[in-house]
Backbone as a chain_set.jsonl record, in Angstrom:
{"seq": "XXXXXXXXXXXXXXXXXXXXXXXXXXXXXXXXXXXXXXXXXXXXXXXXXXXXXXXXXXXXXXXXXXXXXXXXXXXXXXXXXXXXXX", "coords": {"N": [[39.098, 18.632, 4.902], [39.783, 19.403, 2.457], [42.652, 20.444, 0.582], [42.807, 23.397, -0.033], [42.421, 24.736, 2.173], [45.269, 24.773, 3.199], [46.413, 26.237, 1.233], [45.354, 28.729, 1.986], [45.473, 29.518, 4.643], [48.182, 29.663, 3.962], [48.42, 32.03, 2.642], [46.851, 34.478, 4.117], [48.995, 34.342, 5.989], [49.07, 32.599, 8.633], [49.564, 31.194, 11.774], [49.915, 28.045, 11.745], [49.89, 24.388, 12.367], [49.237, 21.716, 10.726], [47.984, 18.567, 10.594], [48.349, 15.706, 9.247], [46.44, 12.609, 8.405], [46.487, 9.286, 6.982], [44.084, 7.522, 5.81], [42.666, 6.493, 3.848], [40.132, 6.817, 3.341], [36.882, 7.978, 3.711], [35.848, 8.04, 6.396], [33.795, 8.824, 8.258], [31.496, 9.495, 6.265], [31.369, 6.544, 5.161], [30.987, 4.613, 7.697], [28.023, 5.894, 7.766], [26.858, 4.623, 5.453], [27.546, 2.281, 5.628], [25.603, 1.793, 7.788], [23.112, 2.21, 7.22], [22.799, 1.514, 4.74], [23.703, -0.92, 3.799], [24.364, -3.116, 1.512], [25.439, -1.384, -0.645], [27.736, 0.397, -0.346], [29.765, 2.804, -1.588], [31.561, 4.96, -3.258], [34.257, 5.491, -1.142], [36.508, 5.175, -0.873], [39.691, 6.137, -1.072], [42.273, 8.247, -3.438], [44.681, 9.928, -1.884], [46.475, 13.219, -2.213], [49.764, 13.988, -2.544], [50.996, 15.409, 0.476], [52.477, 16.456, 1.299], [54.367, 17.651, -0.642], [52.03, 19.086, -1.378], [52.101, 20.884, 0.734], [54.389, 22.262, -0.032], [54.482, 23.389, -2.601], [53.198, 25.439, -1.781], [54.745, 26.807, -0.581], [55.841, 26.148, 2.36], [56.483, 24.473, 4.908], [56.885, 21.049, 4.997], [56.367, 17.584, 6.201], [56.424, 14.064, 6.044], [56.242, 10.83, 7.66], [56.839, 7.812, 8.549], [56.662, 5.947, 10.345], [55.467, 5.977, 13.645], [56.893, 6.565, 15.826], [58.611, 8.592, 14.573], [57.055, 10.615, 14.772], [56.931, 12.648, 16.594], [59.381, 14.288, 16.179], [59.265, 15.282, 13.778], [57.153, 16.396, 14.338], [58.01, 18.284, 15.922], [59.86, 19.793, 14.936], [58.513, 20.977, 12.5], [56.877, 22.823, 14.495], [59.007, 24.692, 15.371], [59.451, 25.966, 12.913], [59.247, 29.245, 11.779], [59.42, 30.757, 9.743], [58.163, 31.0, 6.405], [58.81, 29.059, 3.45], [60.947, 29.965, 1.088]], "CA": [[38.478, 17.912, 3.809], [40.516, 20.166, 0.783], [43.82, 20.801, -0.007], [42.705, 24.521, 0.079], [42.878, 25.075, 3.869], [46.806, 25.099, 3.246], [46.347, 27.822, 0.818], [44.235, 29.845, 2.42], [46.586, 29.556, 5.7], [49.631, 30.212, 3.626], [47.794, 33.24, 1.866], [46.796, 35.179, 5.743], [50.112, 33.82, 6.944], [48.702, 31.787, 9.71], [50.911, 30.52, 12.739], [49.537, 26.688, 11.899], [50.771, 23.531, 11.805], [48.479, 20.846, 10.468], [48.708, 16.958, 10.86], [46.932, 14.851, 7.918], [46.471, 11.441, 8.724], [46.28, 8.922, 5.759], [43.402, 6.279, 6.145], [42.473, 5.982, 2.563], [38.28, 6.453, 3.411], [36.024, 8.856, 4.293], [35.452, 7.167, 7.638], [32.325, 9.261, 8.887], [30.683, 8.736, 5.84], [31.687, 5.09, 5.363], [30.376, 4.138, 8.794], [26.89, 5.933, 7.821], [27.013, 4.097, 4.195], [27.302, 0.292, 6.026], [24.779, 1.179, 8.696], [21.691, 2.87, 6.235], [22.9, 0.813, 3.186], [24.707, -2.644, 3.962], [24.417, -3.576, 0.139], [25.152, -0.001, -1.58], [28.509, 1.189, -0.261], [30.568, 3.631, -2.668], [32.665, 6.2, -3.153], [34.944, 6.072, 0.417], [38.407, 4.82, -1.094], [40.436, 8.072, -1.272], [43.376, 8.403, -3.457], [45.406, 11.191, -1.331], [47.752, 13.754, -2.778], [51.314, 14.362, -2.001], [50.361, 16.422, 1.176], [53.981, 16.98, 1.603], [54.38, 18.593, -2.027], [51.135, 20.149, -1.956], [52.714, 22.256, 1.261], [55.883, 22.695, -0.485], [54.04, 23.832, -3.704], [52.484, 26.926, -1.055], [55.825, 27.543, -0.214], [55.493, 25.932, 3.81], [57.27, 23.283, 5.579], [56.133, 19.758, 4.839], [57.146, 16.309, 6.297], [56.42, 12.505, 6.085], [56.538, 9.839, 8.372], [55.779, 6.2, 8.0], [56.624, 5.652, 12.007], [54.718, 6.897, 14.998], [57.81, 6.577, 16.68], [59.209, 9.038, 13.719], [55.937, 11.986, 14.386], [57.3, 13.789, 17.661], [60.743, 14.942, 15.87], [59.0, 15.804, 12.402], [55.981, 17.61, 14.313], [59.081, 19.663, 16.299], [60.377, 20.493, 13.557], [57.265, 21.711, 11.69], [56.67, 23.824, 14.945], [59.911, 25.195, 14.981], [59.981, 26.612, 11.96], [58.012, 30.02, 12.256], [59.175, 31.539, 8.412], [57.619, 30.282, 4.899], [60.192, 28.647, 2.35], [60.687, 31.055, -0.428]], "C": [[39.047, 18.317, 2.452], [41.739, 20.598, 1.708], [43.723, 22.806, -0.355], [43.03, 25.39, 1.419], [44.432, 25.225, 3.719], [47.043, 26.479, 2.497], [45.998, 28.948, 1.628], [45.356, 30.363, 4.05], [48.223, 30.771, 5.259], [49.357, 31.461, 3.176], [47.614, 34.317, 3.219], [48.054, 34.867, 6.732], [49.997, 33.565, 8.9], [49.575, 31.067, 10.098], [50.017, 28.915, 12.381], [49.894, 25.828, 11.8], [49.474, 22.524, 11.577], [49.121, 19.552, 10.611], [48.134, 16.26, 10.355], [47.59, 13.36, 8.048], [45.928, 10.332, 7.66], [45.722, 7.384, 6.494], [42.834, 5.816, 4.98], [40.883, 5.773, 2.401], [37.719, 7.949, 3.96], [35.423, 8.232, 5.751], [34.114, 7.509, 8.326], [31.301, 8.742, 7.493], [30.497, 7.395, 5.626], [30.767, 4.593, 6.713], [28.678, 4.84, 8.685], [26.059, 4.783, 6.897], [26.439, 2.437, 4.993], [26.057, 0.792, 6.982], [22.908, 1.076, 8.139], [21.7, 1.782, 4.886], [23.778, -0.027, 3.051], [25.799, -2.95, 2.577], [25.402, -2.746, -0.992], [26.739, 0.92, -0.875], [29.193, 1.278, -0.967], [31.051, 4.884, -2.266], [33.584, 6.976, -2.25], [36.412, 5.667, -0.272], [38.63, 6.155, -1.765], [41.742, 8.089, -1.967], [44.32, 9.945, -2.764], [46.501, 11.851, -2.444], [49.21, 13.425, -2.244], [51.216, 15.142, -1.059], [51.987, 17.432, 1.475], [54.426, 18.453, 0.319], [53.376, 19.627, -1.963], [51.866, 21.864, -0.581], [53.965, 22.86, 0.635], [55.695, 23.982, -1.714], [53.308, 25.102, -3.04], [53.311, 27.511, -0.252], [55.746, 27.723, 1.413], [56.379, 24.541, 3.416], [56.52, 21.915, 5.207], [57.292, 18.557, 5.407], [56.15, 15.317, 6.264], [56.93, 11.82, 6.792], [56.032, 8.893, 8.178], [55.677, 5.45, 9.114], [56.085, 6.053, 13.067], [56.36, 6.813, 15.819], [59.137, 8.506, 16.065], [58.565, 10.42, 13.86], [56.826, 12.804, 15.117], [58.763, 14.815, 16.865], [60.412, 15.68, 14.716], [58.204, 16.728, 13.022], [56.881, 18.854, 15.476], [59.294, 20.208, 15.773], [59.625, 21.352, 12.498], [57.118, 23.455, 12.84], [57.287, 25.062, 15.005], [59.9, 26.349, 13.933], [58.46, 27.638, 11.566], [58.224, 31.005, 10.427], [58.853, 30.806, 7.108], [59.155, 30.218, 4.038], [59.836, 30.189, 1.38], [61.133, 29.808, -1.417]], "O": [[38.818, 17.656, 1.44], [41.847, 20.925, 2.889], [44.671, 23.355, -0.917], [43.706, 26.408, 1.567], [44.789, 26.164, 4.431], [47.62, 27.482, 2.914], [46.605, 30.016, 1.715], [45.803, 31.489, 4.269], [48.849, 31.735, 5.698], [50.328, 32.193, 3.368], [48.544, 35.123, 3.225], [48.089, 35.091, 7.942], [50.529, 34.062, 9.892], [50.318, 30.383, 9.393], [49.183, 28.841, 13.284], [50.66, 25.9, 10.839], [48.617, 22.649, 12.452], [50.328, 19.334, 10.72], [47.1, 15.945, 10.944], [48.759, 13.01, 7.88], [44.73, 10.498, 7.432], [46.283, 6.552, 7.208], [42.449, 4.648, 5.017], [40.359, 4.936, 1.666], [38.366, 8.797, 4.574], [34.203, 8.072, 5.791], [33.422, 6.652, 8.876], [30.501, 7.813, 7.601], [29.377, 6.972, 5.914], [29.664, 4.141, 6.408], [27.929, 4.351, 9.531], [25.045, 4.185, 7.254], [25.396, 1.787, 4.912], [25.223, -0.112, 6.929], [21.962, 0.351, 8.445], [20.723, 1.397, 4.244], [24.653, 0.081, 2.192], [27.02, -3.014, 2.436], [25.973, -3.278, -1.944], [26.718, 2.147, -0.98], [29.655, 0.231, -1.421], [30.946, 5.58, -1.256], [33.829, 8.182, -2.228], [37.405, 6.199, 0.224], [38.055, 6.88, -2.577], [42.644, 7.936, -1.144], [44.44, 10.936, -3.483], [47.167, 11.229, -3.271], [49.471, 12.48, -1.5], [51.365, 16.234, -1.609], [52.3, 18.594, 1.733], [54.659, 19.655, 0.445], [53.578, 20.784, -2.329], [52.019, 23.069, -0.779], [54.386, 23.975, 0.943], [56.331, 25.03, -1.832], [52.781, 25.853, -3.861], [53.053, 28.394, 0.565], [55.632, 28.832, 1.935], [56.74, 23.923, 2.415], [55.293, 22.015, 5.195], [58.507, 18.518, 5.215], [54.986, 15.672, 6.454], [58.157, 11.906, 6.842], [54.902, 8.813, 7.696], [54.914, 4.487, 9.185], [56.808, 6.991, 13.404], [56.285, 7.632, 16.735], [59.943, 9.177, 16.71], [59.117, 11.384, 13.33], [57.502, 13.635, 14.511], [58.936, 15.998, 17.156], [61.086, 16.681, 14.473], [58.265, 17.876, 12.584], [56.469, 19.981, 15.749], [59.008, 21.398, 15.903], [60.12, 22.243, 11.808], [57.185, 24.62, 12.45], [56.754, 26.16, 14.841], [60.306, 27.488, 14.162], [57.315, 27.303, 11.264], [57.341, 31.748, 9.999], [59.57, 29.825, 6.913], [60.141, 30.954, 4.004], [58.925, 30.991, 1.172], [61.15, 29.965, -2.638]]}, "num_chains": 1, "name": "protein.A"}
């Protein structure tokens, strides 16, 4: 849910690889929002960061894909790589 979990990772130098999936909503709340309050839904459109930058900016691997066909080689590659950028 934050852009802190990467810190906090990169800070205890945690073996992790994360995988942030861009849907542009809060989808759990959204789906409570329409079912309690039809009329009254707000505040689910999400502008995302740069998730790529923000790992780069904590000195970790980051990639982008815009293909599912494109994940398996980027999320190798993430695994792969077991030392932090300097």
């Amino acid at each position: 849910m934050s852009g802190q979990k990467i810190a906090i990772g990169r800070r205890y130098e945690f073996t992790i690889t994360f995988v942030v999936t861009n849907n542009s909503t809060s989808g759990t709340i959204l789906v409570h929002q329409i079912l309690s309050y039809p009329d009254r839904v707000i505040g689910n459109d999400l502008i995302n960061p740069n998730f790529r930058a923000l790992a780069h900016a904590c000195r970790l691997h980051g990639e982008f894909v815009n293909k599912t066909d494109e994940f398996m080689l980027a999320y190798d590659r993430c695994r792969s790589l077991t030392q932090y950028l300097n």
